[in-house]
C-alpha positions as CSV (number, residue, x, y, z in Angstrom):
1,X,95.8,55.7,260.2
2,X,99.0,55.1,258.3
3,X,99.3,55.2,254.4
4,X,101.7,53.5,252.7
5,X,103.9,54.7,249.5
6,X,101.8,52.1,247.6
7,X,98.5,53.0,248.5
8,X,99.4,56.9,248.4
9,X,100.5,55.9,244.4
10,X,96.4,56.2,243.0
11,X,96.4,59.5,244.3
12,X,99.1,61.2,241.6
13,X,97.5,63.2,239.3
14,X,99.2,65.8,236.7
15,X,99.4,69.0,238.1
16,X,97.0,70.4,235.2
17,X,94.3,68.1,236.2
18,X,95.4,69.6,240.2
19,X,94.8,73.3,239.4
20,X,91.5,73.1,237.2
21,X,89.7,75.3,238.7
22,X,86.0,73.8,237.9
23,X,84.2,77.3,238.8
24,X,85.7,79.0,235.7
25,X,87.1,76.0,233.8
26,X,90.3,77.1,233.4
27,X,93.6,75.3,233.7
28,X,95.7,77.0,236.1
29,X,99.3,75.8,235.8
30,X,99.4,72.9,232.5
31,X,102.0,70.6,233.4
32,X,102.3,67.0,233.1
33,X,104.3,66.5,236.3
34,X,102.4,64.5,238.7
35,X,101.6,65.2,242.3
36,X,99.8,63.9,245.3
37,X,95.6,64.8,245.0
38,X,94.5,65.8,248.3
39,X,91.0,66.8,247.6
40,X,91.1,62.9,246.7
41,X,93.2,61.2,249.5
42,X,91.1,63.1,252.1
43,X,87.9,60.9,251.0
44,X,90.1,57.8,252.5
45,X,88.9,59.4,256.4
46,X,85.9,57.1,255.4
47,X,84.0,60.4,257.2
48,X,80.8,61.6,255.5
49,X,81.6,65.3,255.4
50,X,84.6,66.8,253.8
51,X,86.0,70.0,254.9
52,X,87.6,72.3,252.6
53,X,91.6,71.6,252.1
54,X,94.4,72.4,249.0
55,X,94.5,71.2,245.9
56,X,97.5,69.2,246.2
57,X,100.3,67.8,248.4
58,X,103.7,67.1,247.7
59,X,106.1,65.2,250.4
60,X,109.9,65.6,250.3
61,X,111.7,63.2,252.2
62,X,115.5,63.9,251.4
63,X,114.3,67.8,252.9
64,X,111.9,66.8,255.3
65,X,109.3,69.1,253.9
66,X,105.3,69.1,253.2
67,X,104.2,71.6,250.8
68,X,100.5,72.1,250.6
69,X,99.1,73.5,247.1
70,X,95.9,75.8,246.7
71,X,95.6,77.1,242.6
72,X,93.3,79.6,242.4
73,X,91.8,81.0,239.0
74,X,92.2,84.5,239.6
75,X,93.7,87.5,240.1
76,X,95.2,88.6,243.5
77,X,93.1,91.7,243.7
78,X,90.1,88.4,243.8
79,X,91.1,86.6,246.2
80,X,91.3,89.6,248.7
81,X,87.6,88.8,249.1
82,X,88.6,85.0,249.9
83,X,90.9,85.6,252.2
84,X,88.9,83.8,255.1
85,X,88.2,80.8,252.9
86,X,91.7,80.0,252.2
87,X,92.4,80.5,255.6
88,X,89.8,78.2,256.3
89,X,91.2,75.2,253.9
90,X,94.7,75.9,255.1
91,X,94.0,74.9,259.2
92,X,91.4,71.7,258.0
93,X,93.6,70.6,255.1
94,X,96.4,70.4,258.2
95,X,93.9,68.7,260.5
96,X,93.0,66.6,257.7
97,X,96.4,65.5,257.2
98,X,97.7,64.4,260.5
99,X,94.7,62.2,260.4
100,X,96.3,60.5,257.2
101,X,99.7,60.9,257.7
102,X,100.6,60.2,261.6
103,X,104.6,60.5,261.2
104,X,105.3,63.7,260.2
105,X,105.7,66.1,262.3
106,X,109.1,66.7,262.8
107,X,108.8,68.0,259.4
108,X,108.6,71.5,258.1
109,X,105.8,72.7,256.4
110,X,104.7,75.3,253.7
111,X,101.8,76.6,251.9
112,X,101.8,77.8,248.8
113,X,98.7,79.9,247.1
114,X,99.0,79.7,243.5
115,X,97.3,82.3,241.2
116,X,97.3,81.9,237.3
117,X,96.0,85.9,236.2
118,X,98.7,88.1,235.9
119,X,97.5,91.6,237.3
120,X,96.5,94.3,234.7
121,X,99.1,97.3,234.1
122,X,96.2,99.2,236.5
123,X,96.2,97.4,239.3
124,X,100.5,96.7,239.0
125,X,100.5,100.7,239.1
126,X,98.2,101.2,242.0
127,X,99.0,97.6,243.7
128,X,102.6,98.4,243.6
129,X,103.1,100.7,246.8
130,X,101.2,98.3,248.6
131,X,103.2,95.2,247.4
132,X,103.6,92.1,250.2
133,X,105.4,89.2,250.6
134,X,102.6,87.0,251.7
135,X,99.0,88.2,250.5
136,X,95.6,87.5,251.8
137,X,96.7,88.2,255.6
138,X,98.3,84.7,255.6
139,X,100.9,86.2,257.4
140,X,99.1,85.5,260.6
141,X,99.7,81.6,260.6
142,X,103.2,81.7,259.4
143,X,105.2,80.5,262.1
144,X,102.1,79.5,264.0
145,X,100.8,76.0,262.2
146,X,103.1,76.6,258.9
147,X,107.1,77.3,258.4
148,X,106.2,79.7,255.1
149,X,103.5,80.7,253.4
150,X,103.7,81.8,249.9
151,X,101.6,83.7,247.2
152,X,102.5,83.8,243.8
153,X,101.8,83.5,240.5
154,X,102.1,80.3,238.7
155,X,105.0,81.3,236.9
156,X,106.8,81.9,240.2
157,X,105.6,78.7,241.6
158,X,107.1,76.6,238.6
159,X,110.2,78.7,239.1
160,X,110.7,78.6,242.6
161,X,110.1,74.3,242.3
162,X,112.0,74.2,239.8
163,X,115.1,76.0,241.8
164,X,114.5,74.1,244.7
165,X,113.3,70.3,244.2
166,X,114.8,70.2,240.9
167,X,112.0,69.4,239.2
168,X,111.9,69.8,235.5
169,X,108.3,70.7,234.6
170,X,106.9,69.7,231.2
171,X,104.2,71.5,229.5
172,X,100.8,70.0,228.0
């Protein structure tokens, strides 16, 4: 199945409405930018279940990139216990979207968990001997069905776009 640039076009939504995280109703990064829904463009598989997959997508043509987007309202030291779910969403969401999207493999591809709850003093004092690059034992699929995995805070994911698309993000 291939999807057009006009069809895909119904599927932007502002990145605050992508990371509301219904569960706690909480808004994780509150920016009017606008980026591909992927919880909403999976629905056009027509199929009757859903698997799990990231919040959002965003496609970069110039760099030949795919980001996939998970927000998570939470702290890191949470989503420890989660680590098998995201795993989980990662693998389907990349099933799910070489079903949609049929011509874009030669492209590189990156995850990025995004985490809005800063850690307490506490845990940055006992977390901090401990610090990783990639958390949640995503490490495992990097280089394996992904170029990069990241996991950051929202702060560092609007800073690291920022640096590297360019993007200038505009608050709510």
């Amino acid at each position: 199945m291939a999807i057009t640039q006009q069809k895909l076009n119904k599927y932007y939504k502002k990145l605050s409405e992508l990371s509301f995280d219904t569960d706690n109703s909480e808004i994780v990064c509150n920016y009017s930018n606008k980026f591909i829904d992927f919880d909403e463009l999976k629905k056009i598989r027509g199929t009757h279940s859903l698997p799990q997959s990231p919040d959002m997508i965003f496609v970069n043509e110039e760099k030949k990139e795919i980001w996939f987007v998970e927000f998570k309202s939470s702290t890191k030291d949470n989503l420890q216990n989660k680590k098998f779910k995201i795993k989980r969403k990662i693998l389907d969401g990349l099933i799910i979207f070489y079903e949609i999207f049929q011509n874009y493999y030669e492209f590189k591809k990156y995850y990025f968990v995004v985490y809005n709850t800063e850690e307490s003093y506490e845990e940055k004092v006992l977390n901090g001997f401990a610090q990783k690059e990639i958390e949640f034992d995503l490490e495992e699929i990097e280089n394996k069905f992904l170029d990069k995995v990241f996991t950051d805070s929202s702060e560092s994911f609007i800073e690291k776009w920022t640096d590297r698309f360019n993007i200038e993000f505009t608050k709510e």
